[in-house]
N, C-alpha and C positions, 0 to 999 in steps of 0.2 A: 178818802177819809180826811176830816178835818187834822191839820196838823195839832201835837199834845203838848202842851210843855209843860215843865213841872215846876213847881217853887216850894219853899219851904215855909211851913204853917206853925204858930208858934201859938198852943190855945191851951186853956183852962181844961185837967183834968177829967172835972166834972163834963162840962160840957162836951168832951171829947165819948167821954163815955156814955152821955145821954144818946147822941147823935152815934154812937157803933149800936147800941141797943135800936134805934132808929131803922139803922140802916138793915139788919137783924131780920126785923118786923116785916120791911119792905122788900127781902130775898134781895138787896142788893150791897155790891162791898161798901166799904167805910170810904172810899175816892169818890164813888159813884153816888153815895149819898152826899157828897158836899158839895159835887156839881151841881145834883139835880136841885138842893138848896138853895144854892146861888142862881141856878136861872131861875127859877120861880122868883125870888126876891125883886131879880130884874125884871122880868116881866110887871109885877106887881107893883114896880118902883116905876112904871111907864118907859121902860131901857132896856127891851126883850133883845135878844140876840138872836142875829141873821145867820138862819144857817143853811148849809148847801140842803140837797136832796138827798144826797148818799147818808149824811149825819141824820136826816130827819127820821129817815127809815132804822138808823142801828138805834135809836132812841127808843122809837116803838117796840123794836124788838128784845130789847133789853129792861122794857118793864112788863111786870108783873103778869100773868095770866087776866084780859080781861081789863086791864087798866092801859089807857092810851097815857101819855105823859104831855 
């Protein structure tokens, strides 16, 4: 598995709580909703992120019933 590391995130209330409601909706936690945020952004942004095999597969598995990511 891809090594994790952490940092500290310093955001708007609001916004904090739109995105846990977010994450809510999507049966996933509030980390896992800011990740999956930030690679879509980068993909979106032309800046996708390389990732192994092992990571590709805990990705699938960790969304939704029916939703590939």
């Amino acid at each position: 598995m891809a090594e994790r590391k952490s940092f500290l995130l310093r955001v708007d209330r609001e916004v904090l709580d739109a995105v846990q409601r977010w994450a809510n909706d999507d049966l996933r936690s509030l980390n896992s909703q800011v990740e999956y945020l930030l690679r879509e952004a980068l993909k979106r942004g032309g800046r996708p992120v390389r990732q192994s095999e092992d990571q590709r597969l805990t990705d699938i598995s960790d969304a939704p019933d029916g939703a590939e990511e």
